[in-house]
DRENDO-1510 file (C-alpha; in Angstrom, 1 decimal, always signed):
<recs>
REC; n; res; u; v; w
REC; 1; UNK; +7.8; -23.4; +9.5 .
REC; 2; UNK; +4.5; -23.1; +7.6 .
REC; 3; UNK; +3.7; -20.4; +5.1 .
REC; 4; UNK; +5.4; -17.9; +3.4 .
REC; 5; UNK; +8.3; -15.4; +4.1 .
REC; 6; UNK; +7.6; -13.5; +0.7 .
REC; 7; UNK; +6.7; -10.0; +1.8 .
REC; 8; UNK; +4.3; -8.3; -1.1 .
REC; 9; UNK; +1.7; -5.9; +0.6 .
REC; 10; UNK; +0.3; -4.7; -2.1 .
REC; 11; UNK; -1.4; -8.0; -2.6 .
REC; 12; UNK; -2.9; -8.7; +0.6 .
REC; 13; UNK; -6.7; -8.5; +0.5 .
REC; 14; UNK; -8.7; -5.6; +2.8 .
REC; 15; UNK; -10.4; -2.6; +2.6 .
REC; 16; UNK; -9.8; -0.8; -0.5 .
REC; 17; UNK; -8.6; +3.0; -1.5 .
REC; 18; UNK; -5.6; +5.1; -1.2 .
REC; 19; UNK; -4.2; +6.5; +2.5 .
REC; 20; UNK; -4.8; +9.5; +3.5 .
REC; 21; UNK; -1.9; +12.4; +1.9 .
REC; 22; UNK; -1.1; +15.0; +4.6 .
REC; 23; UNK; +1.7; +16.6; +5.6 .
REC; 24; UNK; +2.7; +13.8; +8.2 .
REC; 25; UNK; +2.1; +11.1; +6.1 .
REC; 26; UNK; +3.3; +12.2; +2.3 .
REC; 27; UNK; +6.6; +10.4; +1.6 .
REC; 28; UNK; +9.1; +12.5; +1.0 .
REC; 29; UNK; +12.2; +10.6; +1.5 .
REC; 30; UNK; +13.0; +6.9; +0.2 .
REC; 31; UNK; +9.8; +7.3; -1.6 .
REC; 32; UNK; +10.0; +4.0; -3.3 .
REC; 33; UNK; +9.2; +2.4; +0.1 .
REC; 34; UNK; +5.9; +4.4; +0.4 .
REC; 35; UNK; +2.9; +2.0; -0.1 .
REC; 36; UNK; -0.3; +4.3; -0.7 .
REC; 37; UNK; -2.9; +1.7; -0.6 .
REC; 38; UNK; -4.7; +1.3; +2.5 .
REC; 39; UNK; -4.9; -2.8; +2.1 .
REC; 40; UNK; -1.0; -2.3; +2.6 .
REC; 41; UNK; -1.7; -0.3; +6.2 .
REC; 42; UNK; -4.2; -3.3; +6.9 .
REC; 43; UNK; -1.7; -6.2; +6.1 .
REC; 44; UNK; +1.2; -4.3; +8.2 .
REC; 45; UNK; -1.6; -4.3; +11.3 .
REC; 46; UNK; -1.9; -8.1; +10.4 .
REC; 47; UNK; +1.6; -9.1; +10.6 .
REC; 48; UNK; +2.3; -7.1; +13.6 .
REC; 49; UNK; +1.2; -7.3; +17.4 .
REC; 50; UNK; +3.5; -4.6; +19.3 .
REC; 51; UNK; +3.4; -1.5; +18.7 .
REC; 52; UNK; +4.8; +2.0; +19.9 .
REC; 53; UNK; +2.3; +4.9; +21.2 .
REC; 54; UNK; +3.8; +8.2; +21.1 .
REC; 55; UNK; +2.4; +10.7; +24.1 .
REC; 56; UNK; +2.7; +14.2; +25.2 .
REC; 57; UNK; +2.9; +13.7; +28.5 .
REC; 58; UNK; +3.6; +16.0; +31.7 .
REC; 59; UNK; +7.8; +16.3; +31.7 .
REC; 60; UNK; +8.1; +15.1; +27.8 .
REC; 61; UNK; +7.2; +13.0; +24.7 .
REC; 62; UNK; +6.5; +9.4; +26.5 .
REC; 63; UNK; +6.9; +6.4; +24.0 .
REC; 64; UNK; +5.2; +3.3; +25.2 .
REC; 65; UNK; +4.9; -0.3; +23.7 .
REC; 66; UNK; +1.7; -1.6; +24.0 .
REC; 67; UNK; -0.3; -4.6; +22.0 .
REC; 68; UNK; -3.4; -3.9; +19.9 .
REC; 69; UNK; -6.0; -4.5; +17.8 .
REC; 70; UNK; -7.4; -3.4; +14.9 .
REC; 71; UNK; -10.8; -3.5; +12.6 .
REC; 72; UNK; -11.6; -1.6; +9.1 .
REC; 73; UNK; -11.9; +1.7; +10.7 .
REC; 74; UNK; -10.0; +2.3; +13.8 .
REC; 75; UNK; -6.8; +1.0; +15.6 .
REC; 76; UNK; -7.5; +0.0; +19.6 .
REC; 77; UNK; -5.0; +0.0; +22.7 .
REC; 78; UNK; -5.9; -0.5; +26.3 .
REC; 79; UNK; -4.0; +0.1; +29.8 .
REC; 80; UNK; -4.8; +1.2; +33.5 .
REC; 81; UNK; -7.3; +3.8; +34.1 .
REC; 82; UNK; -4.7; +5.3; +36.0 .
REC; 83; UNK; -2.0; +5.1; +33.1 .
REC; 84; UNK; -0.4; +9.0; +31.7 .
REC; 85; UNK; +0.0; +7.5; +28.8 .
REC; 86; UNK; -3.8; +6.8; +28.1 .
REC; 87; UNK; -4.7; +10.3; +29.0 .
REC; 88; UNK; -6.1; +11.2; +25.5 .
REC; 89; UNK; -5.5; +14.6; +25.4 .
REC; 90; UNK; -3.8; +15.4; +22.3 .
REC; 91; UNK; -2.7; +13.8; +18.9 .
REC; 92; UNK; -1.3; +10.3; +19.4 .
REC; 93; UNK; +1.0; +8.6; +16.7 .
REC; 94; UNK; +0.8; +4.8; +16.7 .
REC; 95; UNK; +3.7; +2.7; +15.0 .
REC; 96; UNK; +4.0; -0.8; +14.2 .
REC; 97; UNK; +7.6; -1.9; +12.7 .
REC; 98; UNK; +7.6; -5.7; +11.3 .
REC; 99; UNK; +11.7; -6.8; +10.6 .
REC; 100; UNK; +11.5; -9.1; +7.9 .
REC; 101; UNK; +16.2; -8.9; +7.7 .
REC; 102; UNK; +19.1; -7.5; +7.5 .
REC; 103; UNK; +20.7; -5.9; +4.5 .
REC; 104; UNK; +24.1; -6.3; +4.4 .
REC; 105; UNK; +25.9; -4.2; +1.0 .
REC; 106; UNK; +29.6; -4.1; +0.2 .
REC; 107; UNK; +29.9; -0.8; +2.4 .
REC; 108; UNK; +28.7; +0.1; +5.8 .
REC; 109; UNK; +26.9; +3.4; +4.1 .
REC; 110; UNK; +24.6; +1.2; +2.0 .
REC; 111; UNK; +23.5; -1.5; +4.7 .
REC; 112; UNK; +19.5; -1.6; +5.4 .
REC; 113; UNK; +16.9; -3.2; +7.2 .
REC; 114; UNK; +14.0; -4.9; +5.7 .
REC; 115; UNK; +10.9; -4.5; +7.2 .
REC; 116; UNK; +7.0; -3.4; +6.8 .
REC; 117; UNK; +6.1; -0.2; +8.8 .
REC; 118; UNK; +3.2; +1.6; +9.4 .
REC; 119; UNK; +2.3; +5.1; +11.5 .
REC; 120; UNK; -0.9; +6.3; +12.3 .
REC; 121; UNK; -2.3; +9.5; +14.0 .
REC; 122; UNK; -4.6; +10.4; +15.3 .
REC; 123; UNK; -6.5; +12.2; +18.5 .
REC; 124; UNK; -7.5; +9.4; +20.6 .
REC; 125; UNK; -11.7; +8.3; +21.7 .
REC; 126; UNK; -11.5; +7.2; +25.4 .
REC; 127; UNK; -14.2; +4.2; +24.9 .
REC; 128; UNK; -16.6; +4.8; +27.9 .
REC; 129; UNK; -19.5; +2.2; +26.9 .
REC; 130; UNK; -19.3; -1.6; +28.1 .
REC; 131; UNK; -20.2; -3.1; +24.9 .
REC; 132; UNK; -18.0; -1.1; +22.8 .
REC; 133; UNK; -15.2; -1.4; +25.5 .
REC; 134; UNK; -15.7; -5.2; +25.4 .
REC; 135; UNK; -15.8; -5.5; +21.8 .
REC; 136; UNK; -12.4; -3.6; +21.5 .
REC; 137; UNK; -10.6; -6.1; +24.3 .
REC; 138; UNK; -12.1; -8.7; +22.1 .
REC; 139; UNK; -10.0; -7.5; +19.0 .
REC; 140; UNK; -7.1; -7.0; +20.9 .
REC; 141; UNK; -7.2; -10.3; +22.5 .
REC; 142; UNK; -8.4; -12.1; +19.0 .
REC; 143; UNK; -5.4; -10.4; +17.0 .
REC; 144; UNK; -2.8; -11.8; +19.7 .
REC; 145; UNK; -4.3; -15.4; +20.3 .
REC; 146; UNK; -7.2; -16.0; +17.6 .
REC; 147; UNK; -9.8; -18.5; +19.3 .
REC; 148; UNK; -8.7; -17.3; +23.5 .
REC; 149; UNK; -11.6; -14.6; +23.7 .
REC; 150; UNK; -13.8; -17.8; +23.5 .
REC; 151; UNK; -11.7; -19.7; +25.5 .
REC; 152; UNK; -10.8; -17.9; +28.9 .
REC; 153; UNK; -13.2; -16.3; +31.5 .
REC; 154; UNK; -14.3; -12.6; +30.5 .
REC; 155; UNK; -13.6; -9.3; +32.0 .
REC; 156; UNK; -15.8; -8.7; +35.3 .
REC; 157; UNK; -17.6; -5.1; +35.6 .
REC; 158; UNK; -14.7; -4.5; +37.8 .
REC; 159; UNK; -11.9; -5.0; +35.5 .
REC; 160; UNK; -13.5; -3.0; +33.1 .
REC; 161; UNK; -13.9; -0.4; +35.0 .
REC; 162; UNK; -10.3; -0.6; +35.8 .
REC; 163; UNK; -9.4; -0.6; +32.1 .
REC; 164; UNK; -9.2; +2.4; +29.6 .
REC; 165; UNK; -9.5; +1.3; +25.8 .
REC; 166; UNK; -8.8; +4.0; +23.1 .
REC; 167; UNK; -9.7; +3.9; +19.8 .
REC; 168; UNK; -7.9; +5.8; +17.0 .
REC; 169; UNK; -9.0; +6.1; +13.6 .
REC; 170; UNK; -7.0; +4.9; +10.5 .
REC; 171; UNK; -8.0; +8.2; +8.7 .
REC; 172; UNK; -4.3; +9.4; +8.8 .
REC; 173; UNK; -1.5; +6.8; +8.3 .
REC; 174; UNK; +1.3; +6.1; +6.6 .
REC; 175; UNK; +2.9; +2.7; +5.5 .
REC; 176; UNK; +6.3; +2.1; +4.5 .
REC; 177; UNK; +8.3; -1.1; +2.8 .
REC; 178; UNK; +11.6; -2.6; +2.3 .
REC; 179; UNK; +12.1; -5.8; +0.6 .
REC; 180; UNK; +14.9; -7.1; -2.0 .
REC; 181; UNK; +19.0; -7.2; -2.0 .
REC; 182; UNK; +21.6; -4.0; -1.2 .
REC; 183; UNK; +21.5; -1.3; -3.4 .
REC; 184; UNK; +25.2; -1.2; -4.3 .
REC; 185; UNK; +25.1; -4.2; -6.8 .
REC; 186; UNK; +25.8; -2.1; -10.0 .
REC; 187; UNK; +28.3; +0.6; -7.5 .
REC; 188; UNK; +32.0; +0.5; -7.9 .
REC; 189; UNK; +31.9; -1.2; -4.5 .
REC; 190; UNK; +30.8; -4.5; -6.2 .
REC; 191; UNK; +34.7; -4.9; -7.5 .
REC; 192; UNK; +35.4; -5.3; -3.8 .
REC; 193; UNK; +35.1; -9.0; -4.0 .
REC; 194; UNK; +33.0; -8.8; -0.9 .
REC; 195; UNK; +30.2; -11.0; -0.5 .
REC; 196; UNK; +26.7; -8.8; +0.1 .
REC; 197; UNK; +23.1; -10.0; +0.8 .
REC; 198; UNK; +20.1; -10.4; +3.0 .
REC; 199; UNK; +20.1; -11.9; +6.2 .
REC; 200; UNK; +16.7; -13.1; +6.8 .
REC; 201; UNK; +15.0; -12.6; +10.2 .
REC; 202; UNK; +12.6; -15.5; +10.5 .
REC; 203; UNK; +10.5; -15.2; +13.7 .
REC; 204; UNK; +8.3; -18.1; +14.6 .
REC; 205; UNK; +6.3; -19.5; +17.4 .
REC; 206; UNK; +7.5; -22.8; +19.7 .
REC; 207; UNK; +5.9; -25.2; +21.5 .
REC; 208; UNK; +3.6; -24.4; +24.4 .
REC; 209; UNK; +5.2; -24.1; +27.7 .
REC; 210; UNK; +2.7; -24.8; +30.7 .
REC; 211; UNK; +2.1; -23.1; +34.2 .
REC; 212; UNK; +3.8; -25.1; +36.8 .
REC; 213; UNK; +0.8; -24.3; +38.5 .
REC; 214; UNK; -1.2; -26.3; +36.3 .
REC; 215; UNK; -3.4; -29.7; +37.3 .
REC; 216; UNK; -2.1; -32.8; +35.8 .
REC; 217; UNK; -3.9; -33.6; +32.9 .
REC; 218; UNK; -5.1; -29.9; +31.4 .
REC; 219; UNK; -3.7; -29.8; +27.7 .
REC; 220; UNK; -3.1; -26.5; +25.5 .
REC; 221; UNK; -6.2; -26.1; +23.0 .
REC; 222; UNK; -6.6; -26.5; +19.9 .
REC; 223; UNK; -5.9; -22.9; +18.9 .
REC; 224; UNK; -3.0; -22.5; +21.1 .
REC; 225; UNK; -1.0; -25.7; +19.8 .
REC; 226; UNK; -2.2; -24.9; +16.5 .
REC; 227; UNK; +0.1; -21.8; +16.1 .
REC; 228; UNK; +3.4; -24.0; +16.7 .
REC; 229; UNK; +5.5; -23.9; +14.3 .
REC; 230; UNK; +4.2; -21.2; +12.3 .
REC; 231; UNK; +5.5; -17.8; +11.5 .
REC; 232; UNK; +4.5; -14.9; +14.4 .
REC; 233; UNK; +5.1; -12.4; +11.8 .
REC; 234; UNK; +2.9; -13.7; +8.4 .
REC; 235; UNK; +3.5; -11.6; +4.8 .
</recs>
């Protein structure tokens, strides 16, 4: 596949300055992994497209998995008007989890994940204006499939009205790291004689499949058939 696997953060370029240290975001354990640049929350938001939107909701904590998007300031998801989830009421926490492999040491207490991490919270801005609304969709749909905003017919007044888009700030957010071999290379476990690395997880995109509803003759563009063969998850 085209590109590269090799995950260093700290080097992608955006918007410059430390995160935000509160108490929900200070790293207290495995502190090593903590990134505390906020180019590093930026290039997590980059490599990722799912995330994880915890909720207070009416019987409990809800966690749903949504897609998003993202610009220098604020962190966007969208749903049904009618959705619990979206309500808005209260402090939201966003995650987006990237596996980059599995860690496999000479014992089971020492095996780990690789992977590029970031949580965000936040109180979340119910977006009630068409042009902002439609410039949110636009990131969300441009950070998923770069090139179909342009491409496919745009929301109708009715659709938007049918859609709730929040927007939650990137003022408080944390951003964890793990990349490299198992920790137990210098332990007394490595007289085992037991072999030990990283299994890499390497996630890329195939081959276009069409509708079966599809006329003869329509093709995939350019900015669809581009993406095959490249990674889904870029560091």
């Amino acid at each position: 596949m085209a590109g590269t696997r090799k995950v260093a953060p700290s080097e992608h370029a955006g918007p410059g300055g430390q995160l935000s240290a509160t108490p929900r975001t200070r790293h207290r354990r495995l502190r090593e992994q903590g990134r505390s640049q906020r180019a590093d929350l930026m290039a997590v938001l980059q490599a990722g497209f799912i995330a994880h939107l915890g909720v207070p909701a009416e019987h409990g904590v809800m966690v749903v998995p949504t897609v998003y998007g993202f610009d220098d300031n604020q962190v966007y998801v969208h749903g049904s008007v009618a959705s619990q989830s979206l309500a808005a009421a209260a402090g939201y926490c966003l995650t987006v989890t990237v596996v980059d492999g599995l860690v496999l040491a000479r014992s089971v207490f020492e095996h780990a994940v690789n992977y590029r991490s970031a949580m965000i919270y936040a109180v979340p801005r119910v977006i009630t204006g068409d042009e902002e609304k439609l410039a949110g969709l636009r990131l969300v749909s441009e950070h998923l499939a770069p090139g179909q905003w342009d491409y496919v017919r745009r929301p109708s007044r009715k659709e938007l009205a049918a859609t709730r888009l929040l927007a939650m700030t990137l003022d408080e957010a944390s951003v964890k790291v793990r990349i490299g071999p198992p920790d137990d290379g210098d332990s007394p476990d490595a007289l085992l004689g037991l072999w030990a690395g990283e299994l890499p997880l390497e996630t890329g995109w195939g081959q276009p499949v069409p509708d079966p509803s599809l006329p003869a003759g329509i093709r995939p563009p350019a900015h669809i058939t581009s993406r095959a063969g490249n990674w889904a998850h870029p560091g």
